[in-house]
Phi, psi and omega in degrees: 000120174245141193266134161260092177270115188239146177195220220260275191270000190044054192225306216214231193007267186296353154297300182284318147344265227310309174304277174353290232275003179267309163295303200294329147304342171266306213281329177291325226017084156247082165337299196273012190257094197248150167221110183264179163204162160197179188242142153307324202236053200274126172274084189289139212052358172310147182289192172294130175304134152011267177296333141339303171259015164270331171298301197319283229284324162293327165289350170106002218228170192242065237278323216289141178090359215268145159220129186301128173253158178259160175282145171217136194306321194298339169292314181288333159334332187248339193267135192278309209234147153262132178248149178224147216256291190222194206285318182311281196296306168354261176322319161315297178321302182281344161247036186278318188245139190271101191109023206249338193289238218002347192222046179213125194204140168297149163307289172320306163319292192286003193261290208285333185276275197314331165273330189262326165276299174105025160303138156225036186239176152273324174296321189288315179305326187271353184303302204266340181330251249302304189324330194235124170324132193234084180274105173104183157285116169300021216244131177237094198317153182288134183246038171316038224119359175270210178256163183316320167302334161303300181321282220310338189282281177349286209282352173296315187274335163284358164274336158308322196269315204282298226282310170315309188313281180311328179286341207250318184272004185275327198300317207251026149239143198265184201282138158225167191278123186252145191251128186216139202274351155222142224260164199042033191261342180302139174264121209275141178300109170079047151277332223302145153295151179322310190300320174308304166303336162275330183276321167313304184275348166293315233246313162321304216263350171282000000 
């Protein structure tokens, strides 16, 4: 299953998503489980922001070599699943691509279908949207100029929402080959950090 994680600026949100879904991938030895990212509004090649990559590194995950891409449909075209940062970028995302709303979802949103349904397809989640009463906003707010205490709560609440998500749709979804233009970023099975392993297993036992 390969994931596309979208948000503004591609710096801080959708960096930490796409590194995580990448430690959780080494740490599961899930293979066939790849992750990429970009922004609508991409400060394309800036590196990770700073405090950006101290939440990745804390989470277990590897902020190093990333340089920010702008979304381009042919990335959501290749992509099994769209994670969108809030409801807004959802939507921009999905209407980028022809055939793109069914695999295209806020993180959140799709973390609340699959908890609540016990989906484990990509089909079942888009299946069960309409169905469920929806209170408040699905949305994770951007934390860009704020504080380092600001980043770790971002990146705490996309590792709640994702690292459940990803555990219940990768076993079952199947591999396709991703061609990604930067090349050695993948984290190796059982590189993963102590932290990563802790937060996994925090995460098992709820």
């Amino acid at each position: 299953m390969h994931v596309l994680f979208v948000c503004n600026g591609n710096v801080c949100r959708s960096v930490i998503a796409e590194r995580l879904t990448r430690a959780v991938a080494a740490e599961h030895g899930l293979p066939g489980l790849t992750a990429e990212s970009a922004g609508t509004r991409a400060l394309v090649g800036f590196p990770v922001e700073p405090l950006a990559a101290k939440a990745i590194t804390g989470l277990g995950g590897d902020p190093e070599g990333f340089r920010a891409r702008k979304l381009k449909p042919e990335m959501i075209d290749r992509a099994d699943l769209v994670l969108a940062m809030t409801e807004q970028i959802r939507d921009q995302a999905a209407a980028m691509a022809f055939g793109a709303w069914p695999r295209t979802f806020a993180l959140l949103e799709a973390r609340r279908i699959a908890k609540v349904t016990g989906a484990r397809t990509i089909a079942e989640l888009h299946r069960a949207r309409n169905d469920l009463s929806l209170v408040g906003r699905e949305n994770i707010a951007d934390p860009i100029g704020l504080s380092e205490a600001a980043f770790c709560e971002v990146g705490d609440r996309i590792a709640e929402a994702l690292v459940p998500l990803l555990l219940a749709l990768a076993p079952l979804a199947p591999v396709r080959p991703i061609q990604d233009e930067r090349r050695g970023l993948v984290v190796q099975p059982g590189a993963a950090p102590a932290p990563m392993a802790s937060f996994l297993a925090a995460q098992r036992i709820r």
